[in-house]
VEXSE-376837 format. One line per field, with one value per residue: residue number from 1; residue in three letters; z, x, y of N, C-alpha, C, CB in turn. Coordinates in steps of 0.02 Angstrom, whole numbers, plus 50000, padded with zeros to 5 digits. Glycine has a CB too. Example, Ala and Ser with C-alpha at 12.3 -4.5 7.8 and 13.67 -1.06 7.14 Angstrom:
! residues 2
num: c(1  2)
residuo: c(ALA  SER)
n.Z: c(50390  50354)
n.X: c(50660  50642)
n.Y: c(49716  49888)
ca.Z: c(50390  50357)
ca.X: c(50615  50684)
ca.Y: c(49775  49947)
c.Z: c(50390  50394)
c.X: c(50660  50645)
c.Y: c(49835  50002)
cb.Z: c(50452  50286)
cb.X: c(50565  50704)
cb.Y: c(49776  49970)
This chain:
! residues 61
num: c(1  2  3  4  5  6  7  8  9  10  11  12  13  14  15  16  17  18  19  20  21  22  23  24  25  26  27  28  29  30  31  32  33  34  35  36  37  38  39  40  41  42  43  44  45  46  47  48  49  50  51  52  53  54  55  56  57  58  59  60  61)
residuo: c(UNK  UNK  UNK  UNK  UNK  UNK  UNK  UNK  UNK  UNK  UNK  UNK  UNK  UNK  UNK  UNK  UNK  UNK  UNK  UNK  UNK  UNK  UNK  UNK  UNK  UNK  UNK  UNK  UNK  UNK  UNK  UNK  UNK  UNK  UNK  UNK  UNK  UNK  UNK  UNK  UNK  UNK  UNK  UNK  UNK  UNK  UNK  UNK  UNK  UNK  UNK  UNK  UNK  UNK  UNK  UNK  UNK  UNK  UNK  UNK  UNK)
n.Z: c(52452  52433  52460  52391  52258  52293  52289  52157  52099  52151  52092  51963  51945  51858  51923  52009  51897  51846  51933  51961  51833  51816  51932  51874  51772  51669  51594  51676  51601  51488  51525  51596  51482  51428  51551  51531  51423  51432  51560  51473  51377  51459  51574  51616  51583  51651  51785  51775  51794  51881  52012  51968  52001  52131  52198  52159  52233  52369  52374  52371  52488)
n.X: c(44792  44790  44957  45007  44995  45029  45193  45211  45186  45301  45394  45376  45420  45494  45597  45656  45680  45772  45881  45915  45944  46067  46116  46167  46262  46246  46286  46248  46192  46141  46040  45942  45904  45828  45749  45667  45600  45536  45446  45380  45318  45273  45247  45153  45041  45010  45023  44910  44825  44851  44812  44685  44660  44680  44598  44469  44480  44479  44354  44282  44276)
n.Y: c(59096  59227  59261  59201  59237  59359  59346  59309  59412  59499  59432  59432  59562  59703  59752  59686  59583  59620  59621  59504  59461  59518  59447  59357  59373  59457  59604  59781  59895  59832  59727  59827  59879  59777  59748  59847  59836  59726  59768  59859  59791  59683  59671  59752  59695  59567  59639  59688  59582  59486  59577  59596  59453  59453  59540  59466  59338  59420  59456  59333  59297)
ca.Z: c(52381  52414  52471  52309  52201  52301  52296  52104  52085  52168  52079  51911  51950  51825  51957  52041  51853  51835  51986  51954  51767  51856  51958  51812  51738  51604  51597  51707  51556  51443  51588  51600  51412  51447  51590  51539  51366  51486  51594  51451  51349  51454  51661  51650  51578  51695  51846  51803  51790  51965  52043  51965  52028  52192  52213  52147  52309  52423  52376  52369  52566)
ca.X: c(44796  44814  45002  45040  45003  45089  45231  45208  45194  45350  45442  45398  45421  45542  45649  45678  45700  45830  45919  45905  46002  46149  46160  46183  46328  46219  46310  46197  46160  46115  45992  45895  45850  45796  45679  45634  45549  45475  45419  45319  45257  45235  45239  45114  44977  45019  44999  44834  44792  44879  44775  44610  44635  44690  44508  44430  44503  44469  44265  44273  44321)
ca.Y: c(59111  59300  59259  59154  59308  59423  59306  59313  59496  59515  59381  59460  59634  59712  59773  59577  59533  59666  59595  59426  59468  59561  59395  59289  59413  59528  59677  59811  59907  59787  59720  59873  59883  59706  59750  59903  59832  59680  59811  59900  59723  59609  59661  59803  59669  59528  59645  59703  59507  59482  59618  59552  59399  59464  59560  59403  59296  59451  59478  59274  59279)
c.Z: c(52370  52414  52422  52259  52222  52280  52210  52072  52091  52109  51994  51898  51909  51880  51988  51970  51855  51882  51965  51889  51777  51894  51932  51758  51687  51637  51617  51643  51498  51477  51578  51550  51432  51486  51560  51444  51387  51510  51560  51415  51375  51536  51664  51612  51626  51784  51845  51817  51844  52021  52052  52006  52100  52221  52219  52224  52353  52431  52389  52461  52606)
c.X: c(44824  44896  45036  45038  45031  45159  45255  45243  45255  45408  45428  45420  45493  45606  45697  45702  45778  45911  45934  45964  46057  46200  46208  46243  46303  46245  46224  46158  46108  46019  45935  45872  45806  45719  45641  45567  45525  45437  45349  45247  45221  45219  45151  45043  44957  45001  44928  44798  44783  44835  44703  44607  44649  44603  44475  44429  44475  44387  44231  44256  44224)
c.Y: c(59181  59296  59242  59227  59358  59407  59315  59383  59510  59495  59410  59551  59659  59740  59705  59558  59551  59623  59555  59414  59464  59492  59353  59306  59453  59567  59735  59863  59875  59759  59756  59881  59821  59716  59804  59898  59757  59704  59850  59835  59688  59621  59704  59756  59622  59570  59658  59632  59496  59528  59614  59499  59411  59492  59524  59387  59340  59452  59391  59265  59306)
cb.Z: c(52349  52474  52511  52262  52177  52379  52330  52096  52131  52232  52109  51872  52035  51767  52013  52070  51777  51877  52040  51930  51730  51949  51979  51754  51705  51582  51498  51777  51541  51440  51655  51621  51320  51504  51672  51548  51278  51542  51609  51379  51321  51425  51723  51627  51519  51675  51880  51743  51762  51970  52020  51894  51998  52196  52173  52091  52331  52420  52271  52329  52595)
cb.X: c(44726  44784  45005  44964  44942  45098  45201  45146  45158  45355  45421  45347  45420  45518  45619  45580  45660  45799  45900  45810  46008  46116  46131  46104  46387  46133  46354  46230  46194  46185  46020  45908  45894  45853  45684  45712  45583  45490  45475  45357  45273  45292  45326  45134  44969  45096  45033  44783  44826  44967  44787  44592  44662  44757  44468  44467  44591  44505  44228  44340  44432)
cb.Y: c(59104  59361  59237  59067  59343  59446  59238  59302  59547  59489  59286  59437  59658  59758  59822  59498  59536  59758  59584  59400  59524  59636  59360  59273  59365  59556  59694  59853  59927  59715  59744  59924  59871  59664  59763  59981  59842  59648  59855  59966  59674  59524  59722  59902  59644  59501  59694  59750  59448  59514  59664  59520  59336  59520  59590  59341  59286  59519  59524  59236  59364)
């Protein structure tokens, strides 16, 4: 389970999103506004989630 949420973490990490944009042809500027107001709304609540539930699994063990 711990592997799945790391797996997660990664996979939303504004920097991977960033990437991921660039692949798809968004202009690199454009991109970075993108992540960088993901980054403030919506990543930095989702990791504390990801982190809870990571503890959870670990005190579970």
């Amino acid at each position: 389970m711990e592997a799945l949420m790391f797996t997660i973490q990664h996979r939303i990490n504004p920097l991977h999103v960033h990437c991921r944009l660039v692949e798809k042809g968004i202009d690199k500027p454009v991109s970075l506004a993108i992540c960088r107001c993901y980054e403030k709304c919506v990543f930095s609540w989702l990791n504390w989630l990801i982190i809870l539930a990571i503890l959870i699994c670990k005190t579970r063990k």
